[in-house]
VMD Tcl script that builds the backbone (N, CA, C; Angstrom):
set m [mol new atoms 243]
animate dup $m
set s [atomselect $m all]
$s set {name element resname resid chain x y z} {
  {N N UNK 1 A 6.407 12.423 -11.285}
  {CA C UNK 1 A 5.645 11.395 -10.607}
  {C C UNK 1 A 6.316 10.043 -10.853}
  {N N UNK 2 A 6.921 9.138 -9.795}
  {CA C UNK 2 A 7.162 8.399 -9.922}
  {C C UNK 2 A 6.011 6.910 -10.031}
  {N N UNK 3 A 6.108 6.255 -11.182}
  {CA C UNK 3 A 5.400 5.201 -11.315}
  {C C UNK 3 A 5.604 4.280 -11.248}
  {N N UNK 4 A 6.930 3.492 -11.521}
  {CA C UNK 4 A 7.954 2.246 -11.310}
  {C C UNK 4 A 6.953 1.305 -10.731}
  {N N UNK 5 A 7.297 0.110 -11.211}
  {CA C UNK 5 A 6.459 -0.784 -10.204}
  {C C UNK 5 A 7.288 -1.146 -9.578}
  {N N UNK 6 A 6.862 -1.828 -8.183}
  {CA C UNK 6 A 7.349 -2.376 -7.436}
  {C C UNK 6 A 8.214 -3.399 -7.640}
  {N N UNK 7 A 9.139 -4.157 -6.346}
  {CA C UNK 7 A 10.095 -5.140 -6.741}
  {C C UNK 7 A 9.448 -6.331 -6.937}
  {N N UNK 8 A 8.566 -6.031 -6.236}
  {CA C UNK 8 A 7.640 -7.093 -6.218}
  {C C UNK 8 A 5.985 -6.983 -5.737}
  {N N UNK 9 A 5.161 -7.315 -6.624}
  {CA C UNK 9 A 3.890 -7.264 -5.858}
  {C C UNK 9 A 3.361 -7.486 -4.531}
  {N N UNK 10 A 2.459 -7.561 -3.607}
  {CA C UNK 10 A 1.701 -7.294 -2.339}
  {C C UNK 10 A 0.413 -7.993 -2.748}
  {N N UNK 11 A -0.194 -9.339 -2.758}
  {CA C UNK 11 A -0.638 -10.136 -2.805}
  {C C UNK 11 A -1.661 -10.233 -1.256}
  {N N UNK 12 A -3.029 -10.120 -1.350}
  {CA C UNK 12 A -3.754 -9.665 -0.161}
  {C C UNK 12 A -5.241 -10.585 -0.406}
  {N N UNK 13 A -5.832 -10.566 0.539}
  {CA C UNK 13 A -7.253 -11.250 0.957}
  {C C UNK 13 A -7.952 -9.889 1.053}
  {N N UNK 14 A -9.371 -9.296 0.332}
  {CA C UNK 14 A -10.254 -8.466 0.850}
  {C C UNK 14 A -11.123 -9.280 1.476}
  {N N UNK 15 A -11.906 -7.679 2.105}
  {CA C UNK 15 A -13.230 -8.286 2.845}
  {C C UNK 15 A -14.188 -9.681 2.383}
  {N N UNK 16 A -14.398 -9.538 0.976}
  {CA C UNK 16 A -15.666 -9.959 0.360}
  {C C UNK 16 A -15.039 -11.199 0.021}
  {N N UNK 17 A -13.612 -11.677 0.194}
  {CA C UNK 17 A -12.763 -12.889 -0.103}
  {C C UNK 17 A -12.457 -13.136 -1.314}
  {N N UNK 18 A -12.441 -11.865 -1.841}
  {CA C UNK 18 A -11.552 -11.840 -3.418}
  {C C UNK 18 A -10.071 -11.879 -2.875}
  {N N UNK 19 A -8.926 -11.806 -3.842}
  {CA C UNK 19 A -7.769 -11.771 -3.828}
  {C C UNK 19 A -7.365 -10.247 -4.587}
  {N N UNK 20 A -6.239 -9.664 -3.857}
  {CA C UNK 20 A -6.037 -8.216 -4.663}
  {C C UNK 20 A -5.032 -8.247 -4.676}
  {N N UNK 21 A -4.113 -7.449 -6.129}
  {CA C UNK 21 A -2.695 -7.841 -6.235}
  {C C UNK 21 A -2.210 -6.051 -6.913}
  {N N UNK 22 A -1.297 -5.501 -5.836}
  {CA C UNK 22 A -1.389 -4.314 -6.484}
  {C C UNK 22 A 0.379 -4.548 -6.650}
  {N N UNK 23 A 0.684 -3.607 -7.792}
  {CA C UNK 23 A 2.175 -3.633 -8.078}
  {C C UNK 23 A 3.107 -2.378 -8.182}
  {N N UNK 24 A 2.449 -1.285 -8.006}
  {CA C UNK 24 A 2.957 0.125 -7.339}
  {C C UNK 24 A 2.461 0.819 -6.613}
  {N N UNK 25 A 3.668 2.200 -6.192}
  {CA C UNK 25 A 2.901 3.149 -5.758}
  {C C UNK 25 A 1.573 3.599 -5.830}
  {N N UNK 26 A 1.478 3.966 -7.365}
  {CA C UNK 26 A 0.269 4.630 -7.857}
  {C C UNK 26 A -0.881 3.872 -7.394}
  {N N UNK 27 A -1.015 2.327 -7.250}
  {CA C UNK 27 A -2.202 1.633 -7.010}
  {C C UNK 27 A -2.046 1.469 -5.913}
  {N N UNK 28 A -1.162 1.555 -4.685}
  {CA C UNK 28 A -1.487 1.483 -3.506}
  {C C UNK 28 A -1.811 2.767 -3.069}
  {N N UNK 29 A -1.620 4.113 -3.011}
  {CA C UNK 29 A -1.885 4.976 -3.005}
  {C C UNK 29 A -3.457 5.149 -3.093}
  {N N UNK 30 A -3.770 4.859 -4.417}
  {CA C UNK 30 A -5.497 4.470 -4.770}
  {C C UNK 30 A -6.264 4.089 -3.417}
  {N N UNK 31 A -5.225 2.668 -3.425}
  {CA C UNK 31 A -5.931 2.127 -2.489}
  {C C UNK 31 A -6.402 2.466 -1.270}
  {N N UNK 32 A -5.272 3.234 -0.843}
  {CA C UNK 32 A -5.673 3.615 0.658}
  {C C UNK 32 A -6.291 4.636 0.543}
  {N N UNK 33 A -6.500 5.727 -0.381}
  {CA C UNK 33 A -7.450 6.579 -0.176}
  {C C UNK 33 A -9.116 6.245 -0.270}
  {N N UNK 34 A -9.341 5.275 -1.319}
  {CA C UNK 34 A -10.631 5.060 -1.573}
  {C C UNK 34 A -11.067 3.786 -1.219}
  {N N UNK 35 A -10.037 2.164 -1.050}
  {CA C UNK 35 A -10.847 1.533 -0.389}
  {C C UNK 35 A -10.387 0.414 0.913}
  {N N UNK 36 A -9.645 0.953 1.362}
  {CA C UNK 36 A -9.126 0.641 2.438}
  {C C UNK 36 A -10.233 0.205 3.839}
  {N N UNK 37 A -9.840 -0.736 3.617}
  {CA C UNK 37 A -10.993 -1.604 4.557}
  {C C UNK 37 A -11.441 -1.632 6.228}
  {N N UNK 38 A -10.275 -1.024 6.669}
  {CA C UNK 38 A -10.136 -1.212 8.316}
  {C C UNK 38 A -9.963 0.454 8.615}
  {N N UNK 39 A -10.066 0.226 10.046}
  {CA C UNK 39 A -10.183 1.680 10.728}
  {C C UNK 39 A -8.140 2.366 10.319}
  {N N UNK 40 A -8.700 3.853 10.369}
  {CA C UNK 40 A -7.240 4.298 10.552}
  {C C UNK 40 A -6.490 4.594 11.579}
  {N N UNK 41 A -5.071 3.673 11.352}
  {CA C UNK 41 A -3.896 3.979 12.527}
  {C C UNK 41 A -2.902 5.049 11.864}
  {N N UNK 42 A -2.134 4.629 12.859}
  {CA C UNK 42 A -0.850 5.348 12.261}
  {C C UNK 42 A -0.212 4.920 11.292}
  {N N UNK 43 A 0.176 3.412 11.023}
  {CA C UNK 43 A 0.641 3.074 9.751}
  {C C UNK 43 A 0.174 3.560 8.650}
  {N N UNK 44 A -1.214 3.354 8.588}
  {CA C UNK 44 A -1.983 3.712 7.875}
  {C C UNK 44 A -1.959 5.084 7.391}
  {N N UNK 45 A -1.683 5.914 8.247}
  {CA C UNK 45 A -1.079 7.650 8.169}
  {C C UNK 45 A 0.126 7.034 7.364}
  {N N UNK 46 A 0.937 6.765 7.826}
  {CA C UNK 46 A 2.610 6.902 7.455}
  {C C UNK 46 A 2.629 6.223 5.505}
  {N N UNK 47 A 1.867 4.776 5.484}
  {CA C UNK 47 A 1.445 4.919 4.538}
  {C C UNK 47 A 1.262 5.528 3.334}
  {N N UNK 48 A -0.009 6.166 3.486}
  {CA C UNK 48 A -0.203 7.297 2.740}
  {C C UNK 48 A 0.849 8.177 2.375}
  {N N UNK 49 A 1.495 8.716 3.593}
  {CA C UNK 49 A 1.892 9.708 3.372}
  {C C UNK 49 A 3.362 9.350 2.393}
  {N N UNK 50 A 3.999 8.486 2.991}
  {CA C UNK 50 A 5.222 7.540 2.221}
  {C C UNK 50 A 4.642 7.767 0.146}
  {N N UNK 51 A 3.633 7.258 0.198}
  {CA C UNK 51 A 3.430 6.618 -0.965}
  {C C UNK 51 A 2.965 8.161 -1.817}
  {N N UNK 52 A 2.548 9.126 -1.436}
  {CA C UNK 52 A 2.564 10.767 -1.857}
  {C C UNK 52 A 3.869 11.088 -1.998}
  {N N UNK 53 A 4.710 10.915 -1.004}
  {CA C UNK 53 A 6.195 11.499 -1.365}
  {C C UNK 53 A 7.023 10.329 -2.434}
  {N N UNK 54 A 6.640 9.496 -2.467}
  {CA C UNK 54 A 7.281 8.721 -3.738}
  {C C UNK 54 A 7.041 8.826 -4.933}
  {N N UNK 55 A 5.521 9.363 -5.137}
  {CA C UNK 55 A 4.659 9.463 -6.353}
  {C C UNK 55 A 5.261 10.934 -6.727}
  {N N UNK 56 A 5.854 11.980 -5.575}
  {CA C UNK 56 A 6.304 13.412 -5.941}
  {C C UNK 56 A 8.038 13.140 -6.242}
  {N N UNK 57 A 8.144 12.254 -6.182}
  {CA C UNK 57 A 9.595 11.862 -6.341}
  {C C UNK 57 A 10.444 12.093 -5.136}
  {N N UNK 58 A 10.060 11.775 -3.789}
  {CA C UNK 58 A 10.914 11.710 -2.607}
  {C C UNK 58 A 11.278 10.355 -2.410}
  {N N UNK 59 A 12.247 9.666 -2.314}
  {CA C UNK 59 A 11.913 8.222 -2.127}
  {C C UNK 59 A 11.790 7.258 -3.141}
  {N N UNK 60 A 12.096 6.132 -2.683}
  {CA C UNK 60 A 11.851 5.038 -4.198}
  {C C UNK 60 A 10.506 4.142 -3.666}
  {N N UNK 61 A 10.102 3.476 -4.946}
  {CA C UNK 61 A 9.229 2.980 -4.502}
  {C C UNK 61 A 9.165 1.607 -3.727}
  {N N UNK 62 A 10.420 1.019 -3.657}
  {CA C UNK 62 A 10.416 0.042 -2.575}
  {C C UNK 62 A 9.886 0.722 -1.146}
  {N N UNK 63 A 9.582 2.099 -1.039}
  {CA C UNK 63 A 9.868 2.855 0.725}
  {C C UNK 63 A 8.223 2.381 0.820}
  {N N UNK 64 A 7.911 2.714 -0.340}
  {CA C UNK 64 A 6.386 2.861 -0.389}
  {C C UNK 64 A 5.548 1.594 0.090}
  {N N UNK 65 A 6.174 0.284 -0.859}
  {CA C UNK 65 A 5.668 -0.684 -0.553}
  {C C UNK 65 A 6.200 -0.932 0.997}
  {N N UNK 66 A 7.124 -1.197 1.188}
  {CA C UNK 66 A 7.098 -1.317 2.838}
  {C C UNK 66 A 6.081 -0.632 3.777}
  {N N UNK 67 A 6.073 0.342 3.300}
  {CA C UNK 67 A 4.971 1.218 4.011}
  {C C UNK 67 A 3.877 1.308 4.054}
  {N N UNK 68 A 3.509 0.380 3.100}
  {CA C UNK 68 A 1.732 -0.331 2.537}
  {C C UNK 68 A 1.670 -1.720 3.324}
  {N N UNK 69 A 3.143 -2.658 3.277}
  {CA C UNK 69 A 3.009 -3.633 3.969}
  {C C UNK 69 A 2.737 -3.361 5.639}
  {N N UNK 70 A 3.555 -2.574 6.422}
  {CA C UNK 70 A 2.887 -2.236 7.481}
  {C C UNK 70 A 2.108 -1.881 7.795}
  {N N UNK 71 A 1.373 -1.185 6.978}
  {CA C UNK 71 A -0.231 -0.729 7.138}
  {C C UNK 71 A -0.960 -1.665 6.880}
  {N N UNK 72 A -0.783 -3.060 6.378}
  {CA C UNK 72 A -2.011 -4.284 6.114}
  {C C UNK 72 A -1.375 -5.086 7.367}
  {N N UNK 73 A -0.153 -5.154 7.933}
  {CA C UNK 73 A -0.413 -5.695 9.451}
  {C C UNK 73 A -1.038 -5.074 10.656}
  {N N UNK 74 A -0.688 -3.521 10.537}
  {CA C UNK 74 A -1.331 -3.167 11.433}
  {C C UNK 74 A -3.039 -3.268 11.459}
  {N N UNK 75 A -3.637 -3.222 10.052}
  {CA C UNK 75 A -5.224 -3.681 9.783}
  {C C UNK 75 A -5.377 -5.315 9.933}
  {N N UNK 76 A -4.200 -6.086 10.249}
  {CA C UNK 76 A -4.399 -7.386 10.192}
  {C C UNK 76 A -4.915 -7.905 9.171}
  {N N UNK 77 A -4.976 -7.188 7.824}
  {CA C UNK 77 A -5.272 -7.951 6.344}
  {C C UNK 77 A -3.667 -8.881 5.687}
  {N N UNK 78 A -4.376 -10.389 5.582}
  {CA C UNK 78 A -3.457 -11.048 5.503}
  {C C UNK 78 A -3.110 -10.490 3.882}
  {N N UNK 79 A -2.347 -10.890 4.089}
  {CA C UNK 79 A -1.097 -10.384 2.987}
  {C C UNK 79 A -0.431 -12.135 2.405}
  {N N UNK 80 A -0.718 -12.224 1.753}
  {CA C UNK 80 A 0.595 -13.105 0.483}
  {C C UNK 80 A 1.517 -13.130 0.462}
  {N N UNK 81 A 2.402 -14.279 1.137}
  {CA C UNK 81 A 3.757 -13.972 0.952}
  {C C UNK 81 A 4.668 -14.326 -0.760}
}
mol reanalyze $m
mol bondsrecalc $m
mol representation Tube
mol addrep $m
């Protein structure tokens, strides 16, 4: 299982107007299974699925975060640059 953190964190606005700051796989992964805020697309598929094959060791975890970042544009959750 890959755990590495990221190169860099993903800095985000939730619903309730807290601030959320996740720094790997493992916690974005979390995230999208249990509290992912907006309806599901396809990013949102690809996502997931990205961030399972990184956690099984396919992939690094930069693939992952990219793949979390497109899934908070396609939900239109602003993101932190």
């Amino acid at each position: 299982m890959d755990t590495q953190p990221w190169s860099r964190p993903v800095q985000f606005g939730t619903e309730g107007g807290a601030v959320r700051i996740l720094t790997s796989t493992e916690e974005a992964s979390y995230y999208l299974q249990n509290d992912w805020p907006a309806d599901i697309g396809p990013k949102f598929i690809e996502a997931q699925r990205t961030c399972l094959d990184v956690l099984a060791g396919i992939g690094g975890p930069d693939d992952a975060r990219a793949a979390f970042l497109e899934a908070c544009k396609e939900a239109e959750i602003d993101v932190v640059p």
